[in-house]
N, C-alpha and C positions, 0 to 999 in steps of 0.2 A: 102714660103716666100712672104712677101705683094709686089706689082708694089711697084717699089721705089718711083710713082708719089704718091703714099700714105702714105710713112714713112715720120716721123719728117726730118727737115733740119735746119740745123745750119746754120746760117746767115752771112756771114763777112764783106760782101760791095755790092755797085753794081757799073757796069762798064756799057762803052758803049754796045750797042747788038750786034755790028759789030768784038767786042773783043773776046780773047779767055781767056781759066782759065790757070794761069802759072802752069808752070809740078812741083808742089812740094807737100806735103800729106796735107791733113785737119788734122783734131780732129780726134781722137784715127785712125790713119793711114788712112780714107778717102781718095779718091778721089775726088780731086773736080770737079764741075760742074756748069754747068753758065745756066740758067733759065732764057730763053729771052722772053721779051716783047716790040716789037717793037725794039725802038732806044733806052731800057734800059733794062741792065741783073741783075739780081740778082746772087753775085758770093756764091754757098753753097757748102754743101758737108752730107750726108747722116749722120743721129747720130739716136742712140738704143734710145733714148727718147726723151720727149718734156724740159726734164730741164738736166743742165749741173752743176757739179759741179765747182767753180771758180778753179781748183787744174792749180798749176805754169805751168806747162806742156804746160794745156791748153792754159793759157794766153800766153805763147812763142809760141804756134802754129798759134794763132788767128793773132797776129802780125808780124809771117813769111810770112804768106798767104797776108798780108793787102803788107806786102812791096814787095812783090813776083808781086803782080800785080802792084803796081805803076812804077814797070820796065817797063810796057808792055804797062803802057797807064794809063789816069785821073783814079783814085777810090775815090767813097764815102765812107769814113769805117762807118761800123755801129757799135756800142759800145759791146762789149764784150758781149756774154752770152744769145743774143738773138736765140731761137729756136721755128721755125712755125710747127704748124702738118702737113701739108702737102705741097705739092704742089701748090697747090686749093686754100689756105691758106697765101701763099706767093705771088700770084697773086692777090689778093683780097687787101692784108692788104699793100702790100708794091707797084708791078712795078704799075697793075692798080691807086689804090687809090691813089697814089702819084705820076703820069709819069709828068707831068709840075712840077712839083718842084723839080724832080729827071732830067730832063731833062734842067733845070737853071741851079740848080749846078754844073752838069756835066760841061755848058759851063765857069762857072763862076773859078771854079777850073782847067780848060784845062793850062797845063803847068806850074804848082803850086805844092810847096810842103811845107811842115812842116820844121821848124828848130828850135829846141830847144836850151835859151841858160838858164843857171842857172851857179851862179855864190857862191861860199862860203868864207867867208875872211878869213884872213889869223888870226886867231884869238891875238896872241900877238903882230902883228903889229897895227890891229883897236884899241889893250887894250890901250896899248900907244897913238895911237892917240887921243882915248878918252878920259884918265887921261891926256893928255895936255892941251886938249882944255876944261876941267871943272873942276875948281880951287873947288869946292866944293866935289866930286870925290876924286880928289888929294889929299883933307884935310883928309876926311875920310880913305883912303888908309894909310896914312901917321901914324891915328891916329892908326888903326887898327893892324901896320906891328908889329909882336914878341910883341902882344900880346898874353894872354891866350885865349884860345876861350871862356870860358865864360864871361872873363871878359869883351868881347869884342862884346857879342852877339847881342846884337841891332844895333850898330854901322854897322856891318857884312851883319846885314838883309838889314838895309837901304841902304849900300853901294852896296848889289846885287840887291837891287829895281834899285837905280840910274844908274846902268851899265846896266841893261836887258833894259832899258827904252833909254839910248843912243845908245843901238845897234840898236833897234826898227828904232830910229830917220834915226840912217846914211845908213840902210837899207833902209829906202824910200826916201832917197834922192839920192842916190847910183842907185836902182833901177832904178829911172825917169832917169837920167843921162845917164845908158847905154842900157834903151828902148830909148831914144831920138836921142842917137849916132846911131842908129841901124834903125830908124823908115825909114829914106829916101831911103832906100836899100827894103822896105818889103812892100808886099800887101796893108796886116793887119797885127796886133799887140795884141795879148791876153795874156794878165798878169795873173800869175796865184798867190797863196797865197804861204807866208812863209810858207814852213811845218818845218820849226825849228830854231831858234833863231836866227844861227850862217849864216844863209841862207841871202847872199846881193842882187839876184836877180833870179826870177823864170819868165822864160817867152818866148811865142812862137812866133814865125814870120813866116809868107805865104811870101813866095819870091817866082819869076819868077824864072824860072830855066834861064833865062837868064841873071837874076840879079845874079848869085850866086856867079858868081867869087868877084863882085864890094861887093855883102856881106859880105862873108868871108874876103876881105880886112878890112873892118871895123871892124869886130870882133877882128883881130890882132891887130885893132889901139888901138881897148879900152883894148884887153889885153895886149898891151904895158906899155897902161897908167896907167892900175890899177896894173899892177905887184907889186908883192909884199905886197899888202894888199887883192885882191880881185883873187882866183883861179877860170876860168872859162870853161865851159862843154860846149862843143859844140853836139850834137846827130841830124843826118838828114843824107842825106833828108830822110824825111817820110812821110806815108797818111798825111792828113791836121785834122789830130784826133780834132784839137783847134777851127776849123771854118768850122764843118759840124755838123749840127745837123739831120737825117734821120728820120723823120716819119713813124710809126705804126700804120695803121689803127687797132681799138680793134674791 
């Protein structure tokens, strides 16, 4: 069997060097292990090759590991799916060629974590609100109702142009609204994209773990105030997946 300082390793973050790896498995049942450099470790775990399939598994193990150590102390997660050939190679490409800038972020991240909010409306309550507030909307609804469908079919198209085009609208108005409720509470603030129509708000906050209680109070505020029309997710704390980007040297 090869020194293991010579087998492929699977990548998840790096930690401080002073850290330990938390007691839970890698990728396909690894053990993990921390590859120190200095004042920075690379958190890996041993894999049978240099490429990984993305299979769910995987991605839920990549992400137990990322939250497994943010118990234990600051982590940089590095993005899914990264594997180095060796050892040699991990040193090279990651703690060496990158320690000042793995060594900022460490500081810059120290007592920070991720919180996700996404928010989905309530769909027949924004219908309504929509069809109130647009007399042209209403006309067309009005013209359309117990009709045939063919007879009705332009009218139909146009009336789903005008209504996917008004959810658009109170989606980004919605959104700014409870990123702005939210912002005074958070680091930083990364907004991420609709991934589907009916979606009012998608988006990440870095809060201090000391802010967290004054956060989550305002989270409850805005879901006070939008009950009823807008249902919202709350997921955290997590690595800060939204505002770290990790370097590779090739």
């Amino acid at each position: 069997m090869a020194e293991k300082s010579n087998m492929p390793r699977y990548v998840y973050g790096v930690v401080r060097g002073d850290g330990s790896a938390p007691a839970v498995e890698g990728i396909a049942g690894a053990p993990l292990e921390l590859i120190t450099a200095g004042d920075v470790a690379a958190l890996t775990s041993v894999t049978p090759g240099e490429y990984l399939e993305a299979g769910r598994e995987d991605l839920l193990t990549h992400a137990r590991v990322l939250e497994a150590a943010l118990e234990k102390g600051t982590v940089l997660p590095m993005r899914f799916g990264v594997v180095v050939p060796d050892e040699g190679a991990l040193r090279e490409r990651l703690l060496d060629g990158h320690r000042d800038q793995l060594c900022a972020e460490l500081d810059e991240m120290e007592g920070k974590v991720e919180i996700t909010i996404k928010g989905v409306y309530e769909e027949s309550a924004i219908l309504r609100e929509i069809i109130a507030g647009d007399p042209q909307i209403a006309r067309l609804r009005a013209q359309t109702a117990g009709k045939p469908e063919a007879a009705g079919y332009y009218d139909r198209i146009q009336l789903g142009e005008l209504i996917a085009a008004a959810f658009a609208a109170l989606a980004e108005r919605d959104s700014a609204a409870v990123v702005e409720a939210l912002r005074p509470d958070a680091a930083a603030v990364a907004v991420g994209a609709q991934v589907h129509e009916r979606m009012a708000v998608n988006a990440s906050f870095l809060v201090e773990r000391s802010r967290l209680a004054d956060f989550d109070r305002a989270v409850e505020e805005v879901g006070r105030r939008e009950s009823g029309r807008i249902r919202l997710r709350y997921t955290g704390p997590l690595p800060p997946h939204s505002f770290v980007e990790l370097g590779m040297a090739t």
